[in-house]
Biopython code that builds the backbone (N, CA, C, O; Angstrom):
import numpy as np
from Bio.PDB.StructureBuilder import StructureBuilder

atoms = [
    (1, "UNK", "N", (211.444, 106.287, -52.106)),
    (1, "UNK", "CA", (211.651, 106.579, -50.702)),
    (1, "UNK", "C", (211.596, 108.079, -50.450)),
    (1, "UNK", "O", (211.116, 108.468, -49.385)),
    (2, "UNK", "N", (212.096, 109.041, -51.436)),
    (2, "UNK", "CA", (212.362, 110.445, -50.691)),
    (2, "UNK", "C", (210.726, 110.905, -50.953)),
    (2, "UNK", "O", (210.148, 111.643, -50.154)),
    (3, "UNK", "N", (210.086, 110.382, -52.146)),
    (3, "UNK", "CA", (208.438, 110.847, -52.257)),
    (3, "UNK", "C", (207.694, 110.502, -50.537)),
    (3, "UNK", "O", (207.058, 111.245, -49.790)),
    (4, "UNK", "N", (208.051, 109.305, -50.413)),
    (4, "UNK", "CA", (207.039, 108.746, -49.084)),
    (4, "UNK", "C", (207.730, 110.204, -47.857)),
    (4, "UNK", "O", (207.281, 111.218, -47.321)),
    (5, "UNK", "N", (208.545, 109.733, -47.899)),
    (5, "UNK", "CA", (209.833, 110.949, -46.677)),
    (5, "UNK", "C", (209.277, 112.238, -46.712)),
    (5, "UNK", "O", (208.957, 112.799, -45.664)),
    (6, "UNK", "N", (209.038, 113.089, -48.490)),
    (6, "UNK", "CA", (208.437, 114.278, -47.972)),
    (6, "UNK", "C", (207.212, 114.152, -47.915)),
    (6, "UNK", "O", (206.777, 115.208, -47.454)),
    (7, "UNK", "N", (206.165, 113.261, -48.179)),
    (7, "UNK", "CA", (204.901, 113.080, -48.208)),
    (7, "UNK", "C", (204.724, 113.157, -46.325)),
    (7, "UNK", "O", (203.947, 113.983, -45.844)),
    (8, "UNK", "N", (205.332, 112.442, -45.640)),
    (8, "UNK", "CA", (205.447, 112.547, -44.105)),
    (8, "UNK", "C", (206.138, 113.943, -43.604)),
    (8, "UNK", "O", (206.326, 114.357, -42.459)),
    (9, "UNK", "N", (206.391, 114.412, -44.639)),
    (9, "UNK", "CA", (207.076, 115.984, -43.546)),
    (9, "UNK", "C", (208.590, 116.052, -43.635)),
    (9, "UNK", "O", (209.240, 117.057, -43.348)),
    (10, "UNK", "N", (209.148, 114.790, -44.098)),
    (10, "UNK", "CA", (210.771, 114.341, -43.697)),
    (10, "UNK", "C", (211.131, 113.782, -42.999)),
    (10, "UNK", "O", (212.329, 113.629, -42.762)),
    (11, "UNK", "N", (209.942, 113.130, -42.256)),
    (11, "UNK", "CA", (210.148, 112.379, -41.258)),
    (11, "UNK", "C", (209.252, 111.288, -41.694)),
    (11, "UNK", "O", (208.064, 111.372, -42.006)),
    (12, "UNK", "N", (210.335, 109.823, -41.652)),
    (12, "UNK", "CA", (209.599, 108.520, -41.514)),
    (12, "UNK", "C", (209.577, 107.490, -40.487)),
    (12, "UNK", "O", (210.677, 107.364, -39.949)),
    (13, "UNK", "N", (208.630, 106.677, -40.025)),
    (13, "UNK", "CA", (208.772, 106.281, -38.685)),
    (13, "UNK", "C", (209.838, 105.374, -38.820)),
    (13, "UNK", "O", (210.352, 104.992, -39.871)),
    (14, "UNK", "N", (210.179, 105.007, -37.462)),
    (14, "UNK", "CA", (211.365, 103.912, -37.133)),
    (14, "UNK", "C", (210.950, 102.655, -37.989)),
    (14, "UNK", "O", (209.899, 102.398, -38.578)),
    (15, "UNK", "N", (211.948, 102.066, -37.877)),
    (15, "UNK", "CA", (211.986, 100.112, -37.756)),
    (15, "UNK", "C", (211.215, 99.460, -37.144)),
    (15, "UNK", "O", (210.448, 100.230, -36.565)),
    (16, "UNK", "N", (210.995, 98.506, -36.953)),
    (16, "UNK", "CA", (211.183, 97.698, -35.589)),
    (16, "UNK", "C", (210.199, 96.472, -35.876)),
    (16, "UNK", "O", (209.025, 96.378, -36.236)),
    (17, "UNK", "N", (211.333, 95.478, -35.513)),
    (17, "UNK", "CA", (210.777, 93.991, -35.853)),
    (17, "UNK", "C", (211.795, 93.161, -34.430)),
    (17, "UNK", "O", (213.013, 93.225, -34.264)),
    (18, "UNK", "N", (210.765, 92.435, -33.589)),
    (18, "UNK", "CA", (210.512, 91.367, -32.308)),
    (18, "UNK", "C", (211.710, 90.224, -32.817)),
    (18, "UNK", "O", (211.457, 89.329, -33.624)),
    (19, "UNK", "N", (212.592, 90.362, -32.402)),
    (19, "UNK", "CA", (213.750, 89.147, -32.439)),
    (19, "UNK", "C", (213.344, 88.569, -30.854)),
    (19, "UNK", "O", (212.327, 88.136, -31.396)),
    (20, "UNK", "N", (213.228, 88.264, -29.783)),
    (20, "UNK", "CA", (212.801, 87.314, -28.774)),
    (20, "UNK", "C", (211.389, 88.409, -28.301)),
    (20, "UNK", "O", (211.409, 89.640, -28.304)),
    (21, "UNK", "N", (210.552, 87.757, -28.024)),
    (21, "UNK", "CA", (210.231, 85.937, -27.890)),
    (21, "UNK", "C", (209.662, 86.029, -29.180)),
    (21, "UNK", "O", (209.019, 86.901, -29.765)),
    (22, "UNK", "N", (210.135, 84.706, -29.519)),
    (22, "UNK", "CA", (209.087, 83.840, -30.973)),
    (22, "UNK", "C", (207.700, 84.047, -30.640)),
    (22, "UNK", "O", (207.231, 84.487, -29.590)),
    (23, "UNK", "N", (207.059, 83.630, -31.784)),
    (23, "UNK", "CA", (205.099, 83.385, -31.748)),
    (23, "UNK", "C", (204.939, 82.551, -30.981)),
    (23, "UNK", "O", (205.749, 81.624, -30.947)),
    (24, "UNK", "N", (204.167, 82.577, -30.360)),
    (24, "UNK", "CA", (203.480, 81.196, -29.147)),
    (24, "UNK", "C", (204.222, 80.562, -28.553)),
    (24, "UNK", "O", (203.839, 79.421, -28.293)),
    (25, "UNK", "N", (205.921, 81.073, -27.953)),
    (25, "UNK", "CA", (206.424, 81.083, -27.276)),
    (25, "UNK", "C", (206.045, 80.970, -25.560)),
    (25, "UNK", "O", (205.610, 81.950, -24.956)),
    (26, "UNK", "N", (206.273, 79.663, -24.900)),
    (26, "UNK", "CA", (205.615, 79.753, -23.800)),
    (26, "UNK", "C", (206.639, 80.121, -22.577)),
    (26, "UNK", "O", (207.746, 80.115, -23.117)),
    (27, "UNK", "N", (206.808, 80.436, -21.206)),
    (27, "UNK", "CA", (207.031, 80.962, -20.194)),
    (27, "UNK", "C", (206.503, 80.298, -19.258)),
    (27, "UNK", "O", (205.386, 79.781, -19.296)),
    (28, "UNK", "N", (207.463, 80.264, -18.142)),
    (28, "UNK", "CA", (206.918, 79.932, -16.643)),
    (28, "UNK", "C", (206.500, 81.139, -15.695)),
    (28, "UNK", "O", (207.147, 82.184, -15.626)),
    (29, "UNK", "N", (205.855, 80.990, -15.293)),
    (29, "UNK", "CA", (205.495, 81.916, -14.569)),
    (29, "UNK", "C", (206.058, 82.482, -13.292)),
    (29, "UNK", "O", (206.058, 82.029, -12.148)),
    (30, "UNK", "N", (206.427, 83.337, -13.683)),
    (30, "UNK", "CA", (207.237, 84.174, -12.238)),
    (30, "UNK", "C", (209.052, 83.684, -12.798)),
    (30, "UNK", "O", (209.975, 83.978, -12.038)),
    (31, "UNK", "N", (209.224, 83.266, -13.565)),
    (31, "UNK", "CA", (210.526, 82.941, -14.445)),
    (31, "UNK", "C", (210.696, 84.511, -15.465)),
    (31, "UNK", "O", (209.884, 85.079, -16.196)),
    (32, "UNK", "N", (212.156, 84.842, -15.091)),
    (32, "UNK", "CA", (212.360, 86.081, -16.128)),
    (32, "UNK", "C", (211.776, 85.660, -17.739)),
    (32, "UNK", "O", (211.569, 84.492, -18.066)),
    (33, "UNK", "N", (211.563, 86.832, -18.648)),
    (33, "UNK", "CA", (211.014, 86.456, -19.825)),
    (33, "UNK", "C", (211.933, 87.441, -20.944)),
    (33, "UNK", "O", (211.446, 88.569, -21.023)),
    (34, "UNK", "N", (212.978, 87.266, -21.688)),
    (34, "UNK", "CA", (213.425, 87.898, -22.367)),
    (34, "UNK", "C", (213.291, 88.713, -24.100)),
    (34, "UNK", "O", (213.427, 88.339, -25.265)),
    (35, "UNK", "N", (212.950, 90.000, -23.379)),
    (35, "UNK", "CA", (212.302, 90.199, -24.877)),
    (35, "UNK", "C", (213.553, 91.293, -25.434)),
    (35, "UNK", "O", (214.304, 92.037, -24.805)),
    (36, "UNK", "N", (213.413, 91.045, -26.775)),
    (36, "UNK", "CA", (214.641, 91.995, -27.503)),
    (36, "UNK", "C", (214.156, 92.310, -29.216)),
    (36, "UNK", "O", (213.678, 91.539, -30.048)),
    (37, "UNK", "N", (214.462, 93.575, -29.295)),
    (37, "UNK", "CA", (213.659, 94.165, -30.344)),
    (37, "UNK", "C", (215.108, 94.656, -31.346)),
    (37, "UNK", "O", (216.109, 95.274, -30.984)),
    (38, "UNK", "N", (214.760, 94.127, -32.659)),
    (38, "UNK", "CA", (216.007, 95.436, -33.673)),
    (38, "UNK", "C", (214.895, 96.366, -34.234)),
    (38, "UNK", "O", (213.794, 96.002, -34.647)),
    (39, "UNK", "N", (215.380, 97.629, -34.175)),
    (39, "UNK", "CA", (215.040, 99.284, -34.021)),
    (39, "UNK", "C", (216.553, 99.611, -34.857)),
    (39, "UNK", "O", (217.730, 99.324, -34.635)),
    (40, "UNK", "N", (215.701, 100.495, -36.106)),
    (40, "UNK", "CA", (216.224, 101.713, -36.426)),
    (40, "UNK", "C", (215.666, 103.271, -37.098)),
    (40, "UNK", "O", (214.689, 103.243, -37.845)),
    (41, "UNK", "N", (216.106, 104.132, -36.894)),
    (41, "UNK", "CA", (215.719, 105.200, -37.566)),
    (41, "UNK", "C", (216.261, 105.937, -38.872)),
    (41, "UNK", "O", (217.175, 106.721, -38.616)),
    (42, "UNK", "N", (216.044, 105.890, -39.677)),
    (42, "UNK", "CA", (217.144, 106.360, -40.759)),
    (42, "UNK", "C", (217.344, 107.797, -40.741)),
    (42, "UNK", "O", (217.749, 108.206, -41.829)),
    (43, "UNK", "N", (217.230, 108.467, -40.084)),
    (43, "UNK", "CA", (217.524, 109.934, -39.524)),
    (43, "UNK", "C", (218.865, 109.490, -38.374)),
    (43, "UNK", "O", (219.711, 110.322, -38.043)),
    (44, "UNK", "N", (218.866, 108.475, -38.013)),
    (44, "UNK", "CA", (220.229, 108.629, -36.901)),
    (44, "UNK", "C", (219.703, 108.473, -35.901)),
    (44, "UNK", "O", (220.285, 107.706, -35.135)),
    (45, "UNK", "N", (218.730, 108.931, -35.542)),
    (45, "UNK", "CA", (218.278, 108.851, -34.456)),
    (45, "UNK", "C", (217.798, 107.198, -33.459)),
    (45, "UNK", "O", (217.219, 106.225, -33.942)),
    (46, "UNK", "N", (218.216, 107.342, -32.194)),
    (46, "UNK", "CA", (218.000, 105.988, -31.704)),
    (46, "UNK", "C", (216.517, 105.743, -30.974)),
    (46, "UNK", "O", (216.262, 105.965, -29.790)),
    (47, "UNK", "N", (215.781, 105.324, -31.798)),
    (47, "UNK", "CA", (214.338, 105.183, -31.271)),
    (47, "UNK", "C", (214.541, 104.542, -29.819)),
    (47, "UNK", "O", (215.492, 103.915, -29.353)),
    (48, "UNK", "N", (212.411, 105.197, -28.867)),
    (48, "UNK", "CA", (212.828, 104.666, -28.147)),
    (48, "UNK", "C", (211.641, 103.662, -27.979)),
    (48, "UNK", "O", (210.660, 103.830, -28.703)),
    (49, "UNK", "N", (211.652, 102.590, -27.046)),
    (49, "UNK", "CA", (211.441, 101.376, -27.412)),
    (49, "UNK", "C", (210.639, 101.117, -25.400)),
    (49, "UNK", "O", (211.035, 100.907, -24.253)),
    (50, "UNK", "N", (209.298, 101.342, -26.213)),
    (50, "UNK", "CA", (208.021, 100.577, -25.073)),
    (50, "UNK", "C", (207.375, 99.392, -24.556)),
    (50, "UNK", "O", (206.197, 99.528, -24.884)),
    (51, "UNK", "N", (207.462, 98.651, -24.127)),
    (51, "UNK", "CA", (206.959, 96.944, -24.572)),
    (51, "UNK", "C", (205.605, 97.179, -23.602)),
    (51, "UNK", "O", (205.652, 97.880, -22.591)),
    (52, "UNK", "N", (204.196, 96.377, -24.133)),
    (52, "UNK", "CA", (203.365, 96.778, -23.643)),
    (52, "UNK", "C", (202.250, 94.836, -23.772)),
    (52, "UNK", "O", (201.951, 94.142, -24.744)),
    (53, "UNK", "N", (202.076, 94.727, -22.740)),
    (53, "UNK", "CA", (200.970, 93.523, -22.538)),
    (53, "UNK", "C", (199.775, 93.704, -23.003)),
    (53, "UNK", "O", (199.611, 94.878, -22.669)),
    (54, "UNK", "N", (198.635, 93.340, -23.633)),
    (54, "UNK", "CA", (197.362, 93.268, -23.642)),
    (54, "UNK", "C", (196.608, 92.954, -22.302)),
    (54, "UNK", "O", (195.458, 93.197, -21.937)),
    (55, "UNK", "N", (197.723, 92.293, -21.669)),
    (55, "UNK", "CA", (197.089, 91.306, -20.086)),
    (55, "UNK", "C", (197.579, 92.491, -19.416)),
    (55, "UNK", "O", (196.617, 93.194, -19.104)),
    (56, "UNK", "N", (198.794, 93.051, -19.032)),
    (56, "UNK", "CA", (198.739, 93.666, -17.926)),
    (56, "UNK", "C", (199.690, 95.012, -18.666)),
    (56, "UNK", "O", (200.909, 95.031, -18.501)),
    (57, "UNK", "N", (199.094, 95.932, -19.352)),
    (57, "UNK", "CA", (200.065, 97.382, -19.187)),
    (57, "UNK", "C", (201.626, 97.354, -19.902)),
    (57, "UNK", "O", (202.142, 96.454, -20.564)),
    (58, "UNK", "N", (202.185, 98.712, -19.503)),
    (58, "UNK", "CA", (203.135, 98.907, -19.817)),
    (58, "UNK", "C", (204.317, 97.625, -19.343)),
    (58, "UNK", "O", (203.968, 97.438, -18.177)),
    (59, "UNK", "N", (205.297, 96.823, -19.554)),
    (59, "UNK", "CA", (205.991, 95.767, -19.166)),
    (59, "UNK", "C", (207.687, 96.283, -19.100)),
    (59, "UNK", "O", (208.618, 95.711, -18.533)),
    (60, "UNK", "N", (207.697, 97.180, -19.656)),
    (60, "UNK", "CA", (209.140, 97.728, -19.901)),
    (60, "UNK", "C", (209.560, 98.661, -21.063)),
    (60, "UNK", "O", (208.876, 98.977, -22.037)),
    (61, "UNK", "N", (210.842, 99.042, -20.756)),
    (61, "UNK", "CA", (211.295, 100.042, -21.541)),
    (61, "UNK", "C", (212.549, 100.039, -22.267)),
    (61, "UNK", "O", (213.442, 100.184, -21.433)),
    (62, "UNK", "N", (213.084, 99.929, -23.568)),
    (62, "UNK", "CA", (214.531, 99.705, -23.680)),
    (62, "UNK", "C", (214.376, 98.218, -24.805)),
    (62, "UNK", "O", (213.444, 97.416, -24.864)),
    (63, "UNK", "N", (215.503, 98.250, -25.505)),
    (63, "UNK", "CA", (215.525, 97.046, -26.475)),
    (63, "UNK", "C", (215.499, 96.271, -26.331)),
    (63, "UNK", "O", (215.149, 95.319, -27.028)),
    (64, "UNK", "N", (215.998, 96.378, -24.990)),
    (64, "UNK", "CA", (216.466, 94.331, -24.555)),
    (64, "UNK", "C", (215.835, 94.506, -23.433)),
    (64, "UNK", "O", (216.002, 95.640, -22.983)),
    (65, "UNK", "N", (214.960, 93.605, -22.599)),
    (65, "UNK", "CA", (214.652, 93.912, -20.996)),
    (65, "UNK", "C", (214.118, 92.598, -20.600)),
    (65, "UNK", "O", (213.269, 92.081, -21.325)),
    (66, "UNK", "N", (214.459, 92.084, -19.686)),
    (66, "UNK", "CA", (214.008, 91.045, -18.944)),
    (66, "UNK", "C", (212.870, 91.307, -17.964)),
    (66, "UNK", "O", (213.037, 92.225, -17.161)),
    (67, "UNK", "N", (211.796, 90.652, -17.932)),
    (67, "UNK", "CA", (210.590, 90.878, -17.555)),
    (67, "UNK", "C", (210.213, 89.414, -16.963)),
    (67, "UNK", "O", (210.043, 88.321, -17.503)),
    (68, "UNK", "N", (210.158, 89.841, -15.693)),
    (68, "UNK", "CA", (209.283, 88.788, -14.354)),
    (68, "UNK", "C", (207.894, 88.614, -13.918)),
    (68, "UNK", "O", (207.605, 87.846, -13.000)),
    (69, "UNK", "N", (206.705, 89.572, -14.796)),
    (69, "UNK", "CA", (205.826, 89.937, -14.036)),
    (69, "UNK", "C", (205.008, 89.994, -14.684)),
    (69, "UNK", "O", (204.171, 90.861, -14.431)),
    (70, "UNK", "N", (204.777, 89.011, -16.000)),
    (70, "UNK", "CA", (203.766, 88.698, -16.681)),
    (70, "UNK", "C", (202.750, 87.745, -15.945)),
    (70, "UNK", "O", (203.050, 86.748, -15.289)),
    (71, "UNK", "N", (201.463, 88.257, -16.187)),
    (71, "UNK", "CA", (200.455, 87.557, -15.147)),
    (71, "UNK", "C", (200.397, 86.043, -16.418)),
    (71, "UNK", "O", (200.798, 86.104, -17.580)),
    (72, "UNK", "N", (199.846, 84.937, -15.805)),
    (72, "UNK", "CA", (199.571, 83.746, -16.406)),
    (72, "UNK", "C", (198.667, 84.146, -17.283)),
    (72, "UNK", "O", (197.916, 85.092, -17.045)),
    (73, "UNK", "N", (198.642, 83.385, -18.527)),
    (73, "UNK", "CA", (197.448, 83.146, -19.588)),
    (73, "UNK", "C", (198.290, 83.450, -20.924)),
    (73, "UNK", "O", (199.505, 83.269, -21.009)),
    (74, "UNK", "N", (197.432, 83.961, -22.002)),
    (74, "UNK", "CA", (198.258, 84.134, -23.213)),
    (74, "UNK", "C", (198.283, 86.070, -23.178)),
    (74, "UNK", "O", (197.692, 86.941, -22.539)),
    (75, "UNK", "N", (198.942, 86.043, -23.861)),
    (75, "UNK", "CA", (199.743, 87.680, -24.005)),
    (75, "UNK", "C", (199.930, 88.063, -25.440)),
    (75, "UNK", "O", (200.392, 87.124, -26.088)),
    (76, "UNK", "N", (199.678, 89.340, -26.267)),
    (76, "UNK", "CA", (199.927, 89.907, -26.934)),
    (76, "UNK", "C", (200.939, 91.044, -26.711)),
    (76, "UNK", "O", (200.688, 92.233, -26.515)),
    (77, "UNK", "N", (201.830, 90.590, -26.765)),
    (77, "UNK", "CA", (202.657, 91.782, -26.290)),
    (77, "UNK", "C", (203.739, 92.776, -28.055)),
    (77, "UNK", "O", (204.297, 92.436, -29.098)),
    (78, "UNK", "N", (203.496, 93.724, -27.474)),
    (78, "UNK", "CA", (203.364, 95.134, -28.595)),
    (78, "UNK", "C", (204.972, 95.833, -28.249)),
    (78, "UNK", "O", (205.027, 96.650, -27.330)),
    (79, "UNK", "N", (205.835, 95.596, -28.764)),
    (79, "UNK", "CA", (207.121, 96.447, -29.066)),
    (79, "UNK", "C", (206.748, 97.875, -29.563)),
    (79, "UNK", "O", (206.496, 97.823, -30.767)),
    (80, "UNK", "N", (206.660, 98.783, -29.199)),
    (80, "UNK", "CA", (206.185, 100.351, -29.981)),
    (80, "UNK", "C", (207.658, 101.342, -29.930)),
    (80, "UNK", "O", (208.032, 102.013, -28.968)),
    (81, "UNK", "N", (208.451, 101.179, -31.482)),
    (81, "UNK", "CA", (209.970, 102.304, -31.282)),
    (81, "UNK", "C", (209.086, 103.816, -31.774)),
    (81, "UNK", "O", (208.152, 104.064, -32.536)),
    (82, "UNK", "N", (209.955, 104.588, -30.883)),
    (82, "UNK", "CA", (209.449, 105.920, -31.420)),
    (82, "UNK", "C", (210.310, 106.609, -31.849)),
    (82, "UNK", "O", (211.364, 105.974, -31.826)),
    (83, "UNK", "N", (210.451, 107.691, -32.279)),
    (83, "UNK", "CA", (211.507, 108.626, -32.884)),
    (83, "UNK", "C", (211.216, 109.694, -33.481)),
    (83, "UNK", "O", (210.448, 109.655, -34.442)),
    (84, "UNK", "N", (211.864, 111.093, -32.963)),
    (84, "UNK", "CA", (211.029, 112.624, -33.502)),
    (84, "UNK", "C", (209.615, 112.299, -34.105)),
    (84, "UNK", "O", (209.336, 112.515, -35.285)),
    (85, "UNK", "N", (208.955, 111.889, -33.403)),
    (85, "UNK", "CA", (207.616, 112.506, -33.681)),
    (85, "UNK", "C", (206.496, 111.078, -34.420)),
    (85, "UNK", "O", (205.266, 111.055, -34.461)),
    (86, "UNK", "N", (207.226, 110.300, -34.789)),
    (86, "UNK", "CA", (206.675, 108.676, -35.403)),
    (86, "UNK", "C", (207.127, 108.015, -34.630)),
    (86, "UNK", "O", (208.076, 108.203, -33.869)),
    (87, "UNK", "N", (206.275, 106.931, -34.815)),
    (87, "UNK", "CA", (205.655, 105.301, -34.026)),
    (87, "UNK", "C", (206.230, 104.267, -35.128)),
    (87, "UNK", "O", (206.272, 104.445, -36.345)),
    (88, "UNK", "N", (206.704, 103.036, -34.324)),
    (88, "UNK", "CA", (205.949, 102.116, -35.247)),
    (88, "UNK", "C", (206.234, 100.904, -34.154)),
    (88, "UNK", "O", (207.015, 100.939, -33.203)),
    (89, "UNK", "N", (205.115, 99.505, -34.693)),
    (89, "UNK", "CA", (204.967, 98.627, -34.071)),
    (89, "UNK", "C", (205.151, 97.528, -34.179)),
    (89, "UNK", "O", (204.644, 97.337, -35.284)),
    (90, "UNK", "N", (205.586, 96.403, -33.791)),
    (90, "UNK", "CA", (205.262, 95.395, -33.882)),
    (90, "UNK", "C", (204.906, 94.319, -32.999)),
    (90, "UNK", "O", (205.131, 94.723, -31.858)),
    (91, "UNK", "N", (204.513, 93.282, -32.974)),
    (91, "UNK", "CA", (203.417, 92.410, -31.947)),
    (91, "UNK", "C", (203.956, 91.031, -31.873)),
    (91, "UNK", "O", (204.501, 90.729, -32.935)),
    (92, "UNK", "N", (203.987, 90.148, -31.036)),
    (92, "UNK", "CA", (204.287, 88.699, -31.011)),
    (92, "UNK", "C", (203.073, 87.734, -29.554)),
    (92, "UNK", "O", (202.778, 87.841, -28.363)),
    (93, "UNK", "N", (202.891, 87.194, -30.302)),
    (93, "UNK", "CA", (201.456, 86.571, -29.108)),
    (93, "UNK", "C", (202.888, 84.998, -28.503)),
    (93, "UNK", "O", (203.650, 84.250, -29.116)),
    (94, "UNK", "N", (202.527, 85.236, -27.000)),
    (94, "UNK", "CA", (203.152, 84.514, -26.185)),
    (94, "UNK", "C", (202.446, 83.622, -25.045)),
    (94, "UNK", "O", (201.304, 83.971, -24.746)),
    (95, "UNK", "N", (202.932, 82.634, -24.447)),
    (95, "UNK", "CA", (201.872, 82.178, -23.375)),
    (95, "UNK", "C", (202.870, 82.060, -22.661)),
    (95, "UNK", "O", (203.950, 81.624, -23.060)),
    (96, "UNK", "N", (202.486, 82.644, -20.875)),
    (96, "UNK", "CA", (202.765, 82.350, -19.687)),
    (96, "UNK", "C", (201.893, 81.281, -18.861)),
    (96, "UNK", "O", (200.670, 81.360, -18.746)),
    (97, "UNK", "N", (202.952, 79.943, -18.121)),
    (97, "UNK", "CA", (202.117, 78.843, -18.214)),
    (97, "UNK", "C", (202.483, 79.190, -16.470)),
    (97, "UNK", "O", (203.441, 79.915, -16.199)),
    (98, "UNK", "N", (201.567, 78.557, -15.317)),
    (98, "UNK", "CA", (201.655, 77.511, -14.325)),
    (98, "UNK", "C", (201.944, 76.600, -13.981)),
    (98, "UNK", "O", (201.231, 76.003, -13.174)),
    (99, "UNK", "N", (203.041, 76.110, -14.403)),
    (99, "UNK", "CA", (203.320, 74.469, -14.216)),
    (99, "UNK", "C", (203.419, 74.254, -12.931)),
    (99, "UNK", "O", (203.729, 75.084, -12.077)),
    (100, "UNK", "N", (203.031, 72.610, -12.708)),
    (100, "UNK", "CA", (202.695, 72.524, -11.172)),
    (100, "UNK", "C", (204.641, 71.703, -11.020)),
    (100, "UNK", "O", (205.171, 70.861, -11.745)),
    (101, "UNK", "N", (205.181, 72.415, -9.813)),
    (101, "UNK", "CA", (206.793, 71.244, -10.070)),
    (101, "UNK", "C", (206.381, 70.144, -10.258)),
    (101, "UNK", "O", (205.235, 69.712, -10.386)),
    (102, "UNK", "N", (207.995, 69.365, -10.285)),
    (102, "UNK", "CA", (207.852, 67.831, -10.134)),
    (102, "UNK", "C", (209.694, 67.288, -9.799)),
    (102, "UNK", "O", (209.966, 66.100, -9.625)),
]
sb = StructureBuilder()
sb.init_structure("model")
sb.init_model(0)
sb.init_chain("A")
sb.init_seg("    ")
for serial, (resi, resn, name, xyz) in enumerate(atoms, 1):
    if name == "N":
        sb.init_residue(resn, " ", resi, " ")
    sb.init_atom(name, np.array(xyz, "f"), 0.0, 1.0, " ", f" {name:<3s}", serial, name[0])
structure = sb.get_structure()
């Protein structure tokens, strides 16, 4: 670990692994969608934490965030923690459905 650490400068990127939503996790549409990320930095530092759609852009900001405004279809959505100066990522593919009521 301290070889990789100074090989980066002393700085190694964050954590970060997608605790909600599961893989192919589906959604209603226009229904809140709860996403929540564990993030750490081993410098102390509290990464910060981007959530980003393939379908539509930036979606939110923060570990935990409830999100209304995923357009319908399937989604790749990208958790990105940052911290002094490193990234890191991780991804979970989701589907937002149309159901007709009943």
């Amino acid at each position: 670990y301290a070889a990789v650490k100074r090989a980066l400068g002393g700085n190694v990127p964050p954590f970060v692994r997608i605790e909600r939503p599961t893989a192919d996790q589906r959604f209603s549409w226009r229904l809140p969608a709860s996403l929540s990320v564990l993030t750490y930095d081993t410098d102390g530092v509290e990464p910060t934490v981007t959530w980003t759609s393939d379908r539509d852009g930036v979606v939110g900001t923060g570990r935990s965030v409830s999100v209304a405004t995923l357009s319908v279809g399937t989604h790749v959505l990208t958790a990105t923690a940052a911290s002094e100066g490193q990234s890191a990522s991780a991804t979970v593919t989701v589907h937002v459905d149309n159901s007709a009521p009943v």
